[in-house]
KEKE-3310 file (N, C-alpha, C; in steps of 0.2 Angstrom, whole numbers, plus 5000, padded with zeros to 4 digits):
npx = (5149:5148:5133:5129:5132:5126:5115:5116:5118:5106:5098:5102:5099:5087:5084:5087:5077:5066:5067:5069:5055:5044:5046:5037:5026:5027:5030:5016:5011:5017:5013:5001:5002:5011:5019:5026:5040:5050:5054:5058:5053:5040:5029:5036:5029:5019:5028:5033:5021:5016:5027:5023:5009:5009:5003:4998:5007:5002:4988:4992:4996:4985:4977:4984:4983:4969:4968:4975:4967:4953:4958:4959:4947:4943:4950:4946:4932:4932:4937:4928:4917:4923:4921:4908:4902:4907:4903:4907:4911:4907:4906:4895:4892:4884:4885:4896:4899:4902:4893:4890:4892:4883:4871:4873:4873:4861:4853:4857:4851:4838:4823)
npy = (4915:4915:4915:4929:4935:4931:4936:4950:4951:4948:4956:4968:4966:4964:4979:4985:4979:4985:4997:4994:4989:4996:5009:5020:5015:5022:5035:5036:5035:5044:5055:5055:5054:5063:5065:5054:5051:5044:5027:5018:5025:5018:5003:4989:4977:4981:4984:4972:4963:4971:4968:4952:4951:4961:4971:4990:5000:5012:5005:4996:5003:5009:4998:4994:5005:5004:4994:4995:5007:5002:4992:5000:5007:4994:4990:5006:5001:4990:4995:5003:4994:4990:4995:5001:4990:4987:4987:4999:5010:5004:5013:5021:5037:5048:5049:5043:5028:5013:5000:4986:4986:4997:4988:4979:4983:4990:4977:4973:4982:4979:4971)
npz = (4979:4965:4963:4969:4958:4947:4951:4953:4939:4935:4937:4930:4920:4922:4925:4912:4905:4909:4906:4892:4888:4897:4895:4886:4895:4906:4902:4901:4913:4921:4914:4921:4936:4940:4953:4950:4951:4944:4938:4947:4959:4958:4968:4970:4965:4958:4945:4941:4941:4929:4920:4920:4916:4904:4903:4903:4913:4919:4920:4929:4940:4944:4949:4958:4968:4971:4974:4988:4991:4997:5006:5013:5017:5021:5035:5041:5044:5047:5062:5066:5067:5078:5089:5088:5093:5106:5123:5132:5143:5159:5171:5182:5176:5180:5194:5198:5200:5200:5191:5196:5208:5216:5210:5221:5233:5232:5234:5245:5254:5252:5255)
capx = (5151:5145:5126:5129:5134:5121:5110:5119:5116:5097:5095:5106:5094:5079:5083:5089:5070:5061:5069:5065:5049:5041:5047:5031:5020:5030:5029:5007:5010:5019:5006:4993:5001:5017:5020:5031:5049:5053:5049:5059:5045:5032:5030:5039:5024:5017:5031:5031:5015:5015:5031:5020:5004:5009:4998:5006:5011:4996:4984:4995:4997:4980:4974:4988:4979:4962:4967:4976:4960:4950:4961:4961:4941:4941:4952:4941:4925:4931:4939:4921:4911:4925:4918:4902:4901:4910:4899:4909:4913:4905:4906:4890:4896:4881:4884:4903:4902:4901:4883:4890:4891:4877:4866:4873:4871:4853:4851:4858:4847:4830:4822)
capy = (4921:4916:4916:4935:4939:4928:4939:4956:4952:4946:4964:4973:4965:4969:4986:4984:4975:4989:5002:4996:4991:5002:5016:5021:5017:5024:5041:5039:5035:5051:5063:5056:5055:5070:5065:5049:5056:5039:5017:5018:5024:5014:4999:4983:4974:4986:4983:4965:4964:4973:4963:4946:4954:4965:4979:4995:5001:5014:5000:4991:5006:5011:4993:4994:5011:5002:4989:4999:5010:4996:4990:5004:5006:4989:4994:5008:5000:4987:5000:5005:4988:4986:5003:4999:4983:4985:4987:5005:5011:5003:5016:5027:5044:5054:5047:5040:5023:5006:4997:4981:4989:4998:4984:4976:4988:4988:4971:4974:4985:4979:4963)
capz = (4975:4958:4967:4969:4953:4943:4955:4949:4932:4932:4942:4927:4913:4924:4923:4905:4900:4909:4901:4886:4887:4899:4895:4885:4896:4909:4900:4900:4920:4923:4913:4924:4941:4938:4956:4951:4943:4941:4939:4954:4963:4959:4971:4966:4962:4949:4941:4941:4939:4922:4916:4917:4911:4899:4903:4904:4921:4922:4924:4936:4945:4945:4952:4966:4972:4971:4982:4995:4996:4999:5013:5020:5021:5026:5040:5044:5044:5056:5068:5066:5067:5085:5093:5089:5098:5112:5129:5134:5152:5164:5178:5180:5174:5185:5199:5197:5204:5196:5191:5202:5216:5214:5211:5226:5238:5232:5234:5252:5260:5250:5258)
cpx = (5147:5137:5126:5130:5127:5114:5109:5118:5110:5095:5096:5099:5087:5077:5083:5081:5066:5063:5069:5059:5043:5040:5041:5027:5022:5029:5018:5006:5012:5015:5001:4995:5008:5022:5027:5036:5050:5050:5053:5055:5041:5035:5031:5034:5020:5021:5032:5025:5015:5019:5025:5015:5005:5007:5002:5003:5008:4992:4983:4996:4990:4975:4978:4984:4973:4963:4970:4970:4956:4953:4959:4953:4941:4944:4948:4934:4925:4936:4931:4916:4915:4920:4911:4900:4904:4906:4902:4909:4907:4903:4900:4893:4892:4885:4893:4903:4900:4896:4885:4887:4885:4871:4868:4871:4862:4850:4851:4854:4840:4830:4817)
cpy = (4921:4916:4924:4938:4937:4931:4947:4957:4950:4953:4968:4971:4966:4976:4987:4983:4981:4997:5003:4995:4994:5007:5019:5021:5020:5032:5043:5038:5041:5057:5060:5058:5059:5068:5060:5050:5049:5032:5018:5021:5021:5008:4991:4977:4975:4984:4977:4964:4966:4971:4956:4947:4955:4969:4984:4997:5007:5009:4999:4994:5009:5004:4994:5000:5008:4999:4991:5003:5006:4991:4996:5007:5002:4989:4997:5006:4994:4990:5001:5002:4988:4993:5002:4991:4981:4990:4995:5005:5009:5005:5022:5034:5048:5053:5044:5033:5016:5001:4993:4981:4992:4994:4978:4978:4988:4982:4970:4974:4983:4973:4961)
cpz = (4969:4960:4965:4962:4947:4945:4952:4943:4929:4934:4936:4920:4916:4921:4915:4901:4902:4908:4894:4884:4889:4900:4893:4890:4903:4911:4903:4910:4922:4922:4917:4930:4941:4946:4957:4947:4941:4941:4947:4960:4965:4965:4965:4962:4958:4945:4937:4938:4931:4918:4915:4915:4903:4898:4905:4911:4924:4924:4930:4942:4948:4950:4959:4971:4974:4977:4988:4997:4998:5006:5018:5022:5024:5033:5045:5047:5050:5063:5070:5070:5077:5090:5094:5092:5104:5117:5129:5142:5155:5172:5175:5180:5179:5190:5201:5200:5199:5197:5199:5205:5220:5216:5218:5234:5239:5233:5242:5257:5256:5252:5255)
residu = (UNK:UNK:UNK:UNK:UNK:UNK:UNK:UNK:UNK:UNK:UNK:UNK:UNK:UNK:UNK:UNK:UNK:UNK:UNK:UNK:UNK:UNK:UNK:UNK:UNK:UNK:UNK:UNK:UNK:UNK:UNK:UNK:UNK:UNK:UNK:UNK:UNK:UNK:UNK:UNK:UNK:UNK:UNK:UNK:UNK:UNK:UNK:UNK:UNK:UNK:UNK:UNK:UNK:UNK:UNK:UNK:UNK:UNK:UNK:UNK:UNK:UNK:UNK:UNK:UNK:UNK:UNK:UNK:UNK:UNK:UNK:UNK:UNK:UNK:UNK:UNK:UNK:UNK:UNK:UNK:UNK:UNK:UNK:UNK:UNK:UNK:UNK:UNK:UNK:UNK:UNK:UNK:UNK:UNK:UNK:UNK:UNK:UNK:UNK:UNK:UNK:UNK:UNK:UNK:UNK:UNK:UNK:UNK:UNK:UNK:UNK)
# end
């Protein structure tokens, strides 16, 4: 029980410390991106993040977005990189039938 409470009140002085110190820079995050009404928005690691810093909370949040889009080329590029290195259908599309076969057939009937 005293666990949860000593929990309840490291969370209440969170909110407490980020109320009042990144309110400022809170305000210069919201004229850039209008779309965030609150810190409750941001992800929890901006937030953080900018507590042990010190940087304000555009940076932090402007670094978070960098590194998600860079995930998310690198993502794409080895979607990219798997596409282009995989052999693809092996069944001849003119013809419908499969090389194997094919080349065995041929091997068949040629002496």
């Amino acid at each position: 029980m005293s666990e949860k409470i000593k929990e309840k009140e490291t969370k209440l002085q969170e909110k407490l410390e980020l109320s009042d110190e990144l309110k400022e820079t809170f305000k210069e995050l919201n004229e850039s991106f209008p779309e965030i009404k609150s810190i409750e928005d941001l992800p929890k690691s901006v937030i953080e993040n900018a507590i042990k810093s010190g940087k304000p909370l555009l940076d932090e949040y402007l670094r978070y977005r960098l590194l998600q889009e860079k995930a998310v080329k690198e993502n794409v590029s080895a979607q990219k990189n798997a596409e282009n290195s995989s052999v693809g259908s092996q069944l001849n599309k003119s013809r419908g039938e499969n090389p194997e076969t094919a080349e065995f057939l041929k091997g068949l009937w040629r002496k």
